[in-house]
N, C-alpha and C positions, 0 to 999 in steps of 0.2 A: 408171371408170378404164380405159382403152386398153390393151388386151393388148398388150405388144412381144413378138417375137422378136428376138433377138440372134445375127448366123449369123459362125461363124468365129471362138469367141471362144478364145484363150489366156490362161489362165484362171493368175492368180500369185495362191496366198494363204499364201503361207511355207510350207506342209506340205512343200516340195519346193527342192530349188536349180537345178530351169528349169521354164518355163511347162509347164502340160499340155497335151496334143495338142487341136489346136482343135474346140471340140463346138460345138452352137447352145444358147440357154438360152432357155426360154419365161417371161416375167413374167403374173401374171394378181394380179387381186384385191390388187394391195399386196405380192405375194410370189412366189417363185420355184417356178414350179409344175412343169417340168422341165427335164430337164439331157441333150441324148445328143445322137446324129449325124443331121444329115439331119430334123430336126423336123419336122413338117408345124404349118405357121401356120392359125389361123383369116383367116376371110376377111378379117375387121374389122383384124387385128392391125396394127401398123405396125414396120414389118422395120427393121433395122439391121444393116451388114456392118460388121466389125472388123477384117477381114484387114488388116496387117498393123499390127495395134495389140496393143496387149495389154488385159485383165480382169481389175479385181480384184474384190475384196466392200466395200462402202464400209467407210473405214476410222475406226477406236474410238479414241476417246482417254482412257483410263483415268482422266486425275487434271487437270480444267480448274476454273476459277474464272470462271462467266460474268456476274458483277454485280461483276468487279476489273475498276472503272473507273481507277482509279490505283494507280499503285505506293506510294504512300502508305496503307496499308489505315487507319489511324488516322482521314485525311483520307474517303476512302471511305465508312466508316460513317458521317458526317456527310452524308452528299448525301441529296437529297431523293429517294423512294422512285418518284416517276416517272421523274426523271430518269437511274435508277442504271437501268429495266426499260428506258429507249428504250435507253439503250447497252446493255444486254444485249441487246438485240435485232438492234441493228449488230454485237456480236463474234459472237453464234450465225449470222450469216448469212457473216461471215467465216468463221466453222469448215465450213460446210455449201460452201462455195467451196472450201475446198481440199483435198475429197472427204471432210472426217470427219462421215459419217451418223448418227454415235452420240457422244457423248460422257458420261462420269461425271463429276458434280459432287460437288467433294469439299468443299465447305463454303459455301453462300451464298444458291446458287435454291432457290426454294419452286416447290409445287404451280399456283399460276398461271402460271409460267414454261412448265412443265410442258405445263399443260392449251392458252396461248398458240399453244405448236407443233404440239398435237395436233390443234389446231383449226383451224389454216391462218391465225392470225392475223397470226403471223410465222413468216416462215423462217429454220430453223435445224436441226442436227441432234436424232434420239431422245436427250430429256434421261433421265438415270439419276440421281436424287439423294438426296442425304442430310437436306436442308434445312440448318440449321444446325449447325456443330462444334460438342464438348463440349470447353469450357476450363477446366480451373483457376481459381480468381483469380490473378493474375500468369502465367498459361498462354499458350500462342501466338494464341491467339484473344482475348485478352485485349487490344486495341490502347489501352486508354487508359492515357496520360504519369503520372509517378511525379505528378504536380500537378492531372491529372483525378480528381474526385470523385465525377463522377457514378456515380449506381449502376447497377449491373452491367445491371440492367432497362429501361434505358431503352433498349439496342440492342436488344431480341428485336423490336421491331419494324420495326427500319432494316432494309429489305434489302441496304442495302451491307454490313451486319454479316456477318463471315465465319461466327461465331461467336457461342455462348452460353454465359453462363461458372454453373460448379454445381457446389458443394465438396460432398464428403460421399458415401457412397451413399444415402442418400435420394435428395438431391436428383438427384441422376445417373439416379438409376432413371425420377424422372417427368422430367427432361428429355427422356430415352431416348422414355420412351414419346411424350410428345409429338412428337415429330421423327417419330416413327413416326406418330402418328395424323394429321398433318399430312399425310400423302406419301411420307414418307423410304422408300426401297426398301434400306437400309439402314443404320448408325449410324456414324459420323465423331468418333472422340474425338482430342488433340492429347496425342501422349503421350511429345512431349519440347520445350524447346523450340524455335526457329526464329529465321530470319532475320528475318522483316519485325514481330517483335512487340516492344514498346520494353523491355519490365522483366525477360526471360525470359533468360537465357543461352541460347545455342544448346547446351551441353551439359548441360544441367539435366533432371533425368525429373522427370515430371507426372504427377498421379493417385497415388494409393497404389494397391499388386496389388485390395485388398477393393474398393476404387471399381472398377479396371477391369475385374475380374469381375462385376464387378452388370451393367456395360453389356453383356457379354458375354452374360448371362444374361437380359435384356430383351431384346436382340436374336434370342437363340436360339427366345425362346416368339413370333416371329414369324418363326420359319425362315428369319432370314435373320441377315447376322454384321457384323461389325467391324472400320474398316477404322483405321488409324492411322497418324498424322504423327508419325515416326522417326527420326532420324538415327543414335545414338551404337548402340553396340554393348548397351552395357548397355540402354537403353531398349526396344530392339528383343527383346530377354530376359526383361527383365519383361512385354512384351505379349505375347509366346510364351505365359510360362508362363498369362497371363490367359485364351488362347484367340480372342486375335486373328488371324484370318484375312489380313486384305491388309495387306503392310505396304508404306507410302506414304514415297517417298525411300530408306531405308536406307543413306545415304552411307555409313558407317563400319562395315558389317556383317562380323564374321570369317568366314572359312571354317569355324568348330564351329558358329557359331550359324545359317550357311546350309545346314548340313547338317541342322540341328536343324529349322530352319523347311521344309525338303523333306520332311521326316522327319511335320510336324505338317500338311501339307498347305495350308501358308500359300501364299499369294503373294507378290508383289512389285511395286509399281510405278514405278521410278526416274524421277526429271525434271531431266533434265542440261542442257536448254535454257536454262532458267528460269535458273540460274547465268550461264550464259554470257551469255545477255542482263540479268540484271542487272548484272554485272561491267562489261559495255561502257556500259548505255545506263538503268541506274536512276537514277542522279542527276539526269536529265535528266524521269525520269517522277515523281519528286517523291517518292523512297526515301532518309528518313533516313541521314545520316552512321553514326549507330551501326546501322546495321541492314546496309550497305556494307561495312562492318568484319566481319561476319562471315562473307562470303562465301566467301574461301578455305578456312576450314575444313571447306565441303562440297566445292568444286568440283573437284577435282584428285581427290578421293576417290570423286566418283562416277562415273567411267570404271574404274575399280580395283573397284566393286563389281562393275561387271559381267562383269567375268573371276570373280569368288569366287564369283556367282552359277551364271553358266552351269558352271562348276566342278560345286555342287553340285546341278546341273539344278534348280535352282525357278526356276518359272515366272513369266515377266517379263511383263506390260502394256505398252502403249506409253502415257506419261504427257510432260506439257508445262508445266503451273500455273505458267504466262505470266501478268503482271499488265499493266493499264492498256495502253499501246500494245503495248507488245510482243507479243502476240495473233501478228501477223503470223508471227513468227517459230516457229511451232505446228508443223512439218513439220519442220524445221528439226533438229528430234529423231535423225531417221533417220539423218542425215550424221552427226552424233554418236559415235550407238551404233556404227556402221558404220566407227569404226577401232580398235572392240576385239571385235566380234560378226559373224560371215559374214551375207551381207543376206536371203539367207533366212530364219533367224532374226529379224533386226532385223523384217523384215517380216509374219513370223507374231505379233511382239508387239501390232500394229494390228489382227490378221485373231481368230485361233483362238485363242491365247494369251489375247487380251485379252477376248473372250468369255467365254474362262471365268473370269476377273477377276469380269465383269460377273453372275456366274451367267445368262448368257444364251446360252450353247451349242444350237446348231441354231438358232439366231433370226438372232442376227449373226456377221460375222467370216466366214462362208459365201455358196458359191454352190453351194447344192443345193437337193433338193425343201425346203419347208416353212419357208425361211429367209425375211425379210423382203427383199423385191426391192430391195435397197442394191448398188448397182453401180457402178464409175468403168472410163474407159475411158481409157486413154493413152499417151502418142507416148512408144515408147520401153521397153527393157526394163528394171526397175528392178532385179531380179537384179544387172544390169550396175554397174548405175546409178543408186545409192537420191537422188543429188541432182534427180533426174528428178521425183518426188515431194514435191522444195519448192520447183516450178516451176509454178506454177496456172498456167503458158501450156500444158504439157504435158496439166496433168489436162482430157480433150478433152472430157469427157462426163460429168454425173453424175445419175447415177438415184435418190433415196431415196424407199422405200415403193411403188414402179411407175411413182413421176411423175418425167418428165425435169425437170430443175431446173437443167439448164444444158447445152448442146451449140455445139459453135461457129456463129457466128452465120454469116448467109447459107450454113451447108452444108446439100448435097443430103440433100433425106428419108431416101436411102440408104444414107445415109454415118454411123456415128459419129463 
């Protein structure tokens, strides 16, 4: 792998509300090996100027679904299990285009997705996953019609299945474990329910507290924790008190219970997109009537959470859980958040913030020593400017793991 330097870079990773003074940054081995002024390059290396561009650290996307081939997730579970990896393999190279180097899967990819990217078989960003969610029966992951019989076993092996459904703690616990012993880098339960699932009310809680403390506790004896799909106040309360760490959406959070979850060290990963673009463009991506109907009771709430959040300072992720086509509209986030959150902020929830989502602090989300060499380069200050960032004409350059993976075409050697 080709050492770069990189000379002249102003460097935006949300820690700050303007770029840092321009340093040079050296890539070596897949990672960023230093950061300061005036670098001295190896011979071999291959330079790149930035002046008058700006740097950031390839950017995270906390909460994706890359085997939502349709917005139908019902329909989706049914597709044939090659067919659902080539199109995961088209939206992960869509993510990796429009600078996200990282992404956390919150319910769907397995282990060969996984090992696919790590392998160079497809391009796409560092996957972070869960494997399969844990549902209820009649839970959000649950997609089969009050008239489907099949049993609940016949999806663990579709991979369009977002989910795996497991009443009981028993059962929960060796689900748990398996997702774990499969890959999973962490546990994904659905603990209220949702839009796109036929039989669940979107205000209904899932799991009894005893279930969601067993997952809690399977996930803990593998040092890692629990992240959960949220909306209602109440549900978000009961996962509190279970010991879940990330909570996923929180449309309807109060200001006591975001005081509470700062208080417990949770997170938070809102996904405002995902509304938005089903409200315009789900009927069109083959998203049930009843599942459409539900949409305003999150949408208009989840801009209102993020003033109750930033209120009680926990920390936000930057999240998208875009289905089917919609993928596109993945950046899209930023403009968002960015008319109730200064863009510094909004930006730190792709960079630092979202890192530590990921418990992956000092790996990604940075550009310093020992970080993974994830880099984007681009036209324009996004401080200024966060729509500059759902502009893949803009994003000029992107680096994941040391390897360039896209720079504009016919430009000089010299030039990012």
């Amino acid at each position: 792998m080709k050492t770069i330097v990189i000379r002249n870079a102003a460097i935006v990773d949300g820690t700050a509300d303007r770029a840092a003074d321009r340093v040079d940054v050296l890539l070596a081995d897949g990672f960023v090996a230093e950061v300061g002024e005036r670098l001295k390059a190896p011979a071999d290396a291959r330079i790149f100027d930035a002046a008058g561009r700006f740097v950031m650290p390839g950017l995270i996307d906390c909460h994706v679904h890359v085997v939502a081939v349709k917005g139908n997730l019902a329909a989706n579970a049914e597709l044939p299990n090659t067919l659902v990896a080539l199109h995961a393999a088209n939206t992960m190279r869509g993510m990796l285009s429009r600078g996200f180097t990282t992404v956390r899967d919150m319910g769907g990819a397995d282990q060969g997705l996984v090992d696919a990217v790590e392998h160079g078989l497809i391009e796409g960003p560092r996957l972070v996953i869960c494997g399969k969610a844990l549902s209820q029966t009649g839970g959000h992951a649950d997609f089969r019609h009050n008239h489907n019989q099949r049993p609940a076993d016949y999806y663990l092996d579709q991979l369009g299945a977002l989910g795996r459904i497991c009443d009981g703690e028993p059962e929960v616990r060796r689900a748990a474990r398996e997702e774990l012993k499969a890959g999973a880098r962490f546990v994904k339960v659905m603990g209220s329910g949702g839009i796109s699932s036929p039989t669940d009310p979107i205000d209904a809680v899932a799991f009894s507290l005893p279930e969601l403390q067993a997952v809690v506790q399977e996930a803990a004896h593998r040092h890692t924790y629990v992240a959960a799909h949220l909306y209602t106040d109440e549900a978000i309360s009961r996962a509190l008190e279970a010991g879940v760490r990330s909570i996923e959406h929180g449309n309807h959070i109060t200001p006591a219970t975001a005081k509470r979850a700062r208080k417990s060290g949770a997170v938070l990963v809102p996904t405002n997109i995902t509304y938005a673009a089903l409200a315009r463009e789900g009927a069109e991506h083959g998203m049930p009537a009843a599942s459409l109907e539900k949409i305003d009771f999150v949408l208009t709430a989840g801009l209102t959470a993020l003033e109750t959040l930033r209120e009680a300072r926990v920390t936000m992720g930057y999240g998208s859980d875009l289905l089917g086509g919609m993928h596109e509209y993945q950046a899209q986030e930023f403009e968002l958040r960015g008319r109730v959150l200064p863009a510094h902020e909004v930006i730190r929830s792709a960079t630092v913030d979202a890192a530590r989502v990921l418990q992956l602090e000092e790996r990604v989300g940075i550009i310093a020593p020992g970080a993974f060499a994830d880099v984007i380069v681009i036209d324009g200050d996004p401080l200024k400017d966060l729509s500059i960032l759902a502009d893949p004409k803009r994003i000029r350059t992107i680096i994941k793991g040391g390897r360039v993976v896209k720079e504009p075409p016919r430009c000089p050697s010299s030039r990012l």
